[in-house]
N, C-alpha and C positions, 0 to 999 in steps of 0.2 A: 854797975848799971847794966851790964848785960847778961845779968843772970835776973830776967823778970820772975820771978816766983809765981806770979799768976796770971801767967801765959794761957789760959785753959786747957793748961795740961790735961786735968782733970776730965773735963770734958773729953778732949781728944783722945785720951786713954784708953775710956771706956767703948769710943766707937775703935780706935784699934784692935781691945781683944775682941770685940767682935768682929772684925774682919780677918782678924785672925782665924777664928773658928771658921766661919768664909770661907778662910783659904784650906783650911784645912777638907773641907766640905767638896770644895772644888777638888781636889788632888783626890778626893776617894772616889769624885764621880770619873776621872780622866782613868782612876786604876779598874773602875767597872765600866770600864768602855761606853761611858752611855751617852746619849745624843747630843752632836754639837752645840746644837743650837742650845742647848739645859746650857752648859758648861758657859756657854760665852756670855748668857744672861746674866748668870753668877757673877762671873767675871766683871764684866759690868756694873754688878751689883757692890761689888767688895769696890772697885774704883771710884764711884761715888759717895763712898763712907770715907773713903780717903783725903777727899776732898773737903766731905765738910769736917771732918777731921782737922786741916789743914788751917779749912776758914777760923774755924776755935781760937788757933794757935794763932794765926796772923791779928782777928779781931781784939784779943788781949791785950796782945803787943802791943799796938796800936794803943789800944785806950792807957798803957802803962806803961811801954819802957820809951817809946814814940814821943809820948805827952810829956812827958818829964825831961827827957831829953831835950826836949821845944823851949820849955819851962827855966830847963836849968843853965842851958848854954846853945845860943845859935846854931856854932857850926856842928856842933854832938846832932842837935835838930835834924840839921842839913841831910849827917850821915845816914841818921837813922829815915829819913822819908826817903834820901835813895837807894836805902836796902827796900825799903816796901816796892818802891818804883820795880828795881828788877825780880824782885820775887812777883808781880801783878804782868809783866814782859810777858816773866816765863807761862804764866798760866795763860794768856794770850795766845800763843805762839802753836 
């Protein structure tokens, strides 16, 4: 039960390598000395792909390992809405 298969990993993957490449983009502008302010847009830029990245994975979950847990057994339920709870904390916070 806790190996969701379709997680939108998928999804999340592809915006990974690209932040990847991101990052990589940003580490060649920090090695050409070039203007802060580029760099921290960037920066910015790669953290918000992160994010929805992130939302991918959580939204899946949710609809898959979440909903079945509900489905299959209460307190499995229970565990899995207060892992969402503190993963939803942390993005708060």
């Amino acid at each position: 039960m806790d190996n969701c298969k379709s997680c939108g990993k998928e999804k999340a993957a592809l915006k990974l390598k690209t932040v990847r490449g991101q990052i990589d983009g940003i580490l060649k502008m920090i090695e050409e000395d070039r203007y802060c302010v580029d760099i921290s847009t960037q920066i910015l830029s790669a953290m918000a792909l992160l994010k929805k990245a992130n939302i991918d994975v959580l939204g899946s979950h949710i609809r898959t390992c979440v909903k079945n847990a509900i489905l299959e057994d209460e307190a499995q339920g229970e565990e899995k809405i207060q892992e969402i709870i503190e993963i939803i904390d942390k993005y708060i916070r």
